[in-house]
Each structure stands twice: as C-alpha cells, then as structure tokens.
C-alpha positions, 0 to 999 in steps of 0.5 A, spaced: 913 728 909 915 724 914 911 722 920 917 721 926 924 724 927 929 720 923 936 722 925 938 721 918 935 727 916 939 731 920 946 729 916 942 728 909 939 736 909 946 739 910 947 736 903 940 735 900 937 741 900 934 745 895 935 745 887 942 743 884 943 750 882 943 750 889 948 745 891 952 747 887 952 754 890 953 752 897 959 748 894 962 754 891 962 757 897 965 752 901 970 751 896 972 758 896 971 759 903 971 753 907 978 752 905 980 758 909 978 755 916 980 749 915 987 751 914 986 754 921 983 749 924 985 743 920 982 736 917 979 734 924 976 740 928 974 743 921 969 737 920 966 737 926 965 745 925 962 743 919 957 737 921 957 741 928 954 748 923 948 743 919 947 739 926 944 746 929 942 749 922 937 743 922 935 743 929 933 750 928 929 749 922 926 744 926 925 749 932 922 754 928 917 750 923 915 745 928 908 743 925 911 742 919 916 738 921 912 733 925 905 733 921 903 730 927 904 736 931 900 740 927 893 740 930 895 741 937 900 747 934 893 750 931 889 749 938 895 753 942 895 759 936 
C-alpha cells in the first residue's frame, strides 16, 4: 500500500486492476464497444477520451476512499468521523 500519491498509478490502475478474469473482461468490452466510439471520434480524440475516462475513475476512487488511499491520512479521518 503506498504511503504518498504517485502519478503512475493513476495510468497503471486503468489496466491493473482486479483479476485476469477481470481484464480480460474489461478488454472484452473495449473491443466490442470501444471500437464504435472510435470510429466516431477517431484514433486521437478517442485516446484522450480513453485516459481522460481512467484519469476520473481513479480520482474519484481516490475521492471517495481517501484513508485507504493515503494510509497516512487515515487517523486524521478517523478524529473527524
């Protein structure tokens, strides 16, 4: 469990998460559905859509388990609960 933010982890959760059995249905979906939107948006615009989408999803993650994510925050979340 890390101790401080690292920027990596935001990128590397969007792809390790979870079980294989897990990515393997995230990219399951991706393929069916993801193909779609890109040909709306194109190849650019759809990757920043894509690491625009796991840039939120991480930071709401964050947002909504913040002790977890910072241990060190932790006893100062429990004073206030």
């Amino acid at each position: 469990m890390p101790d401080h933010f690292q920027y990596s982890a935001i990128l590397t959760s969007m792809f390790l998460h979870g079980g294989w059995m897990h990515v393997l249905g995230n990219m399951w979906f991706l393929w069916i559905f993801g193909d779609n939107i890109e040909d709306i948006l194109g190849h650019g615009k759809y990757l920043g859509f894509y690491l625009l989408c796991g840039v939120a999803a991480a930071m709401t993650q964050v947002m909504f388990n913040w002790a977890h994510a910072f241990p060190w925050w932790a006893p100062v979340a429990q004073l206030r609960a």
